[in-house]
C-alpha distance (Angstrom), angle and dihedral (degrees) to the residues before:
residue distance angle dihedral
X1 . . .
X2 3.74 . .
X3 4.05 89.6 .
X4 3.94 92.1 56.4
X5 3.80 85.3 44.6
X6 3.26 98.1 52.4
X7 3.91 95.3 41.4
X8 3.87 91.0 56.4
X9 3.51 102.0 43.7
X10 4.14 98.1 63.9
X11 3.92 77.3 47.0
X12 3.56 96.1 53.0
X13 4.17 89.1 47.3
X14 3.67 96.0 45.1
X15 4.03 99.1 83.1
X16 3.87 82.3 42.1
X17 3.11 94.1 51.7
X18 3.92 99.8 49.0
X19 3.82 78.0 46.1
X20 3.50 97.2 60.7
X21 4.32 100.8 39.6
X22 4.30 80.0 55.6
X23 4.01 90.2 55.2
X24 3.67 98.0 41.5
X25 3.85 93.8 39.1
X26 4.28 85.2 58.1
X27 3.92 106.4 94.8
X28 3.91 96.8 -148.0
X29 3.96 98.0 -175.0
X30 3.87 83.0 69.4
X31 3.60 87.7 75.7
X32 3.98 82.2 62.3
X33 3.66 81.4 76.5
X34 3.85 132.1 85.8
X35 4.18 93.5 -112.5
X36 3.70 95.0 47.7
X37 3.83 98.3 37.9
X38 3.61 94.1 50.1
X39 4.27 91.7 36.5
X40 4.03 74.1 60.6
X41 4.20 97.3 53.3
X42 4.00 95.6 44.7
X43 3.97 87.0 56.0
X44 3.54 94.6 52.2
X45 4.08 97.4 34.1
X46 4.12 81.0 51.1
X47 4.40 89.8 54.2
X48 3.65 84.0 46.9
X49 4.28 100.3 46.7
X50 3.31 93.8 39.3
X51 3.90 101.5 44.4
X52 3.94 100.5 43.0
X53 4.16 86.2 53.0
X54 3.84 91.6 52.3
X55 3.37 109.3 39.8
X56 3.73 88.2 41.1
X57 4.50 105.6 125.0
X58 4.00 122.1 163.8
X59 3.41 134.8 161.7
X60 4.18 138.3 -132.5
X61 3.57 132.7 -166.4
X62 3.79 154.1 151.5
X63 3.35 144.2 -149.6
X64 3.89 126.4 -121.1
X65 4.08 133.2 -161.7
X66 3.46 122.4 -160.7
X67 3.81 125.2 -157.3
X68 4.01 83.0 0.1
X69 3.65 86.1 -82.5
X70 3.72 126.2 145.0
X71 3.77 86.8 -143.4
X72 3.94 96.2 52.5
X73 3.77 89.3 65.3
X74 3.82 117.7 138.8
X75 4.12 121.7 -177.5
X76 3.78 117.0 -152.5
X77 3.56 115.2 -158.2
X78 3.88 117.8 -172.2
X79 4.19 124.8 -166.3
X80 3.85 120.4 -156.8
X81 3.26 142.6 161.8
X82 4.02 153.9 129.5
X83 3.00 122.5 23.3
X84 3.90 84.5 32.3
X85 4.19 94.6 -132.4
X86 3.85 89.2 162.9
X87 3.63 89.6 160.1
X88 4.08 85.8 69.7
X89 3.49 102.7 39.2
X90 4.05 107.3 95.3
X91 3.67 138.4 -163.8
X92 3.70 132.1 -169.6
X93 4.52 117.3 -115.7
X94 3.35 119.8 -158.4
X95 3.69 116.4 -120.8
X96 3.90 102.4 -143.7
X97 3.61 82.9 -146.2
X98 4.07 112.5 135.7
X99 3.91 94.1 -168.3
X100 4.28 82.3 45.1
X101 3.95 109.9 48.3
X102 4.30 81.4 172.0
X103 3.16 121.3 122.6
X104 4.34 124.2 -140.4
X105 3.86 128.5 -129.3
X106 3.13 114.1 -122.9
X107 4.17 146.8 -175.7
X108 3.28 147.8 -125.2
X109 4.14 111.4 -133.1
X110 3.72 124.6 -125.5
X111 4.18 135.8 38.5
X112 3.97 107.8 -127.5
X113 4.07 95.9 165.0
X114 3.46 95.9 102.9
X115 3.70 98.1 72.7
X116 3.64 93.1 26.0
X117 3.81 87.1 62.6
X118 3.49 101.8 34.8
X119 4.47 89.5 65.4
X120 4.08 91.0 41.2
X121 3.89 78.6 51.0
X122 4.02 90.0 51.8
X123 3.22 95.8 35.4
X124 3.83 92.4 61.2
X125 3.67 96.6 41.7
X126 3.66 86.2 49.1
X127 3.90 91.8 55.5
X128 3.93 94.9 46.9
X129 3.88 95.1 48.2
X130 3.56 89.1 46.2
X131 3.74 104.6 51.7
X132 4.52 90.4 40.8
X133 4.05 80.6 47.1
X134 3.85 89.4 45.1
X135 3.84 92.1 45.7
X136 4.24 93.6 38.0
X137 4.17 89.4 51.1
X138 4.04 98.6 38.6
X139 3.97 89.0 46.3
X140 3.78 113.2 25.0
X141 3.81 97.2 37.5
X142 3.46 108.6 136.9
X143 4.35 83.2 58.5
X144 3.46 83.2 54.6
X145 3.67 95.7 48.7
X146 3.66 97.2 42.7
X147 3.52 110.4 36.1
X148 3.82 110.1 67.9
X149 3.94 94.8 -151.0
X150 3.95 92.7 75.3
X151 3.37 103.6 60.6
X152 3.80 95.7 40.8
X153 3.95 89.4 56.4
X154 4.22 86.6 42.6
X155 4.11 84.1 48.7
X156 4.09 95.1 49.3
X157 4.27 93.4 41.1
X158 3.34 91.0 49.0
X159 3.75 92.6 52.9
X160 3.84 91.7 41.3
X161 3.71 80.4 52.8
X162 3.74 100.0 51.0
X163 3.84 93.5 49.1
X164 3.90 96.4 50.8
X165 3.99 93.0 49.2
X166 3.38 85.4 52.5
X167 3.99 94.9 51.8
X168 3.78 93.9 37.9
X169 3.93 91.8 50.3
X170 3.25 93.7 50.1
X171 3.91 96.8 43.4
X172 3.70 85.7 46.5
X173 3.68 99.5 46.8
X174 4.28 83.5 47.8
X175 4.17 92.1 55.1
X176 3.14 94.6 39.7
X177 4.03 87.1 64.2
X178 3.42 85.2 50.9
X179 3.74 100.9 54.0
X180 3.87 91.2 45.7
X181 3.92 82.9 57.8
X182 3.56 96.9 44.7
X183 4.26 94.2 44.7
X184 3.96 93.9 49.5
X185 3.82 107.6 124.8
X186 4.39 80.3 -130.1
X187 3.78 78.5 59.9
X188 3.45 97.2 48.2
X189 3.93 88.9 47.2
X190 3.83 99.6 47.3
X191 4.08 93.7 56.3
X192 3.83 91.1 55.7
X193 3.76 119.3 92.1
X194 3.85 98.8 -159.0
X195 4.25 92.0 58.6
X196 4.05 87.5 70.9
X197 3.60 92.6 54.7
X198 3.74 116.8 111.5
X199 3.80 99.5 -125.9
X200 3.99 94.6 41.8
X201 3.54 121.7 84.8
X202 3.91 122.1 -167.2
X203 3.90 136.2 -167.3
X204 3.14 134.3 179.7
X205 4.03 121.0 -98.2
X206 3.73 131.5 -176.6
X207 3.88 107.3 18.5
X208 4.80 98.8 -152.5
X209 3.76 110.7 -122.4
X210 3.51 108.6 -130.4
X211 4.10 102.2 -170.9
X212 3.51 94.9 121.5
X213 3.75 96.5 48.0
X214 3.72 90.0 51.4
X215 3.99 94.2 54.3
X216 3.99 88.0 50.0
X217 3.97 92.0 61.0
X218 3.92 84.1 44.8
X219 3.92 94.2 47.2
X220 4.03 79.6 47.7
X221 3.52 98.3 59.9
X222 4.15 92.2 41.5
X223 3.60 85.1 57.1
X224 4.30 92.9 50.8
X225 4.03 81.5 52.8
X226 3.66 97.7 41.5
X227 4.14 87.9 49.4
X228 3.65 87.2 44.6
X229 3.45 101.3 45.3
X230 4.05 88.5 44.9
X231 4.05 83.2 62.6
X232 3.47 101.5 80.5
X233 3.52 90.9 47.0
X234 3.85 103.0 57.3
X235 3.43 86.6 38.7
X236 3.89 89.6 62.3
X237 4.04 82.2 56.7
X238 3.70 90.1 56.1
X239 4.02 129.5 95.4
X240 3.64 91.1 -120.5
X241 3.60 95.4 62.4
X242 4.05 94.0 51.6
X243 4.45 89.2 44.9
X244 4.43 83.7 57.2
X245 3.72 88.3 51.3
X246 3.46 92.8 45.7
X247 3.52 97.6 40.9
X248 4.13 82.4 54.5
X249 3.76 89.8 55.0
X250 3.56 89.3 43.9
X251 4.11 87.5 63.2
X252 3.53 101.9 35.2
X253 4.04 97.2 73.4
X254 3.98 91.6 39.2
X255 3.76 84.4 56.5
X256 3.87 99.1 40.8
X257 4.26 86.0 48.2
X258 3.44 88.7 48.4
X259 3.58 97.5 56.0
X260 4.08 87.0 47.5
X261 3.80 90.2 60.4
X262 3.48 94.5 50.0
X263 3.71 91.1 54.7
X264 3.61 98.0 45.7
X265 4.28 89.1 51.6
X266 3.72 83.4 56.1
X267 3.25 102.8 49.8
């Protein structure tokens, strides 16, 4: 009994164990600096970009009257959402036809997944390289101080990064224009045959709120300044910002013994 014991216990402390060299091997006060502490704002600004544009759902409608009676009244609901397929989603119009008591299937107009899917795409990549860069510069860096590589790769990411937040904000922010146009219950009106009919009388119904959508274009652009902003300071980590400084250096005493010799002729 005490040999089984004994056998399972190291096993049971072994994951703990690993757990517990990671956490105390993080230096935390790094995030006290400019790279960590703003490492630390593009993975949360990615959670939030990324997860207000996908779970985003709303809904349109309008009402139709048949026959301008109260009676002959027919509600159309219609439920949408990420990745903004309108051209899938269908809906049922009335007909206003007393021989015909069928109903048509109908769609919304327009395909906006494209650059929907393309930010949710960023916004996850974003989040991954963020946390293994947070995790790579808060416990390994003295490899990231020493070996030049690191820092160049951080430098050209974050770069790569900066440029395609600014492209899928901007994308983003552009469809979702389009899907605000194409979800209006006047929208939703104007593509149905039966609502220019002379007996038929349609109004609009549920008007989609479109709060949530708005803040992901906003998180978007935080994240292009965040990236941005980030750029200087990996680049301050880089070889090519320590060769300028010494190249500065460099010129500053061939200047200052210049200057000498040209007072010493003179005098």
């Amino acid at each position: 009994m005490s040999s089984t014991e004994s056998s399972s216990r190291p096993a049971d402390k072994s994951p703990r164990q690993q757990v517990d060299r990671l956490l105390v091997g993080l230096r935390w006060r790094r995030l006290e600096g400019p790279l960590g502490f703003i490492k630390v704002l593009q993975w949360l600004f990615a959670i939030f970009a990324f997860g207000c544009c996908g779970s985003y759902s709303g809904e349109t409608g309008a009402m139709v009257r048949c026959n301008n009676e109260a009676k002959d009244v027919s509600s159309i609901i219609v439920s949408f959402g990420y990745p903004f397929r309108l051209n899938r989603v269908q809906y049922e119009m009335p007909l206003c036809d007393d021989s015909d008591p069928n109903t048509k299937t109908m769609h919304l107009m327009g395909d906006f997944s494209a650059p929907a899917e393309f930010f949710v795409t960023l916004g996850i990549f974003s989040f991954f390289y963020t946390m293994a860069a947070l995790v790579f510069y808060l416990r390994f860096h003295n490899l990231y101080t020493e070996n030049r590589r690191f820092p160049l790769v951080d430098f050209c990411v974050t770069v790569s990064f900066t440029f395609f937040w600014l492209v899928a904000a901007a994308a983003w922010g552009k469809g979702l224009t389009d899907v605000k146009g194409a979800t209006q219950p006047s929208s939703l009106t104007a593509a149905m045959s039966v609502c220019h009919g002379e007996e038929v009388e349609c109004s609009a119904g549920a008007t989609p709120s479109m709060g949530l959508a708005n803040i992901s274009v906003l998180f978007g652009f935080i994240n292009f300044f965040l990236w941005a902003g980030n750029c200087w300071f990996v680049f301050k980590e880089t070889p090519w910002h320590g060769q300028n400084q010494d190249q500065g250096q460099g010129q500053g005493p061939s200047q200052e013994s210049a200057a000498e010799q040209g007072a010493v002729e003179k005098q």
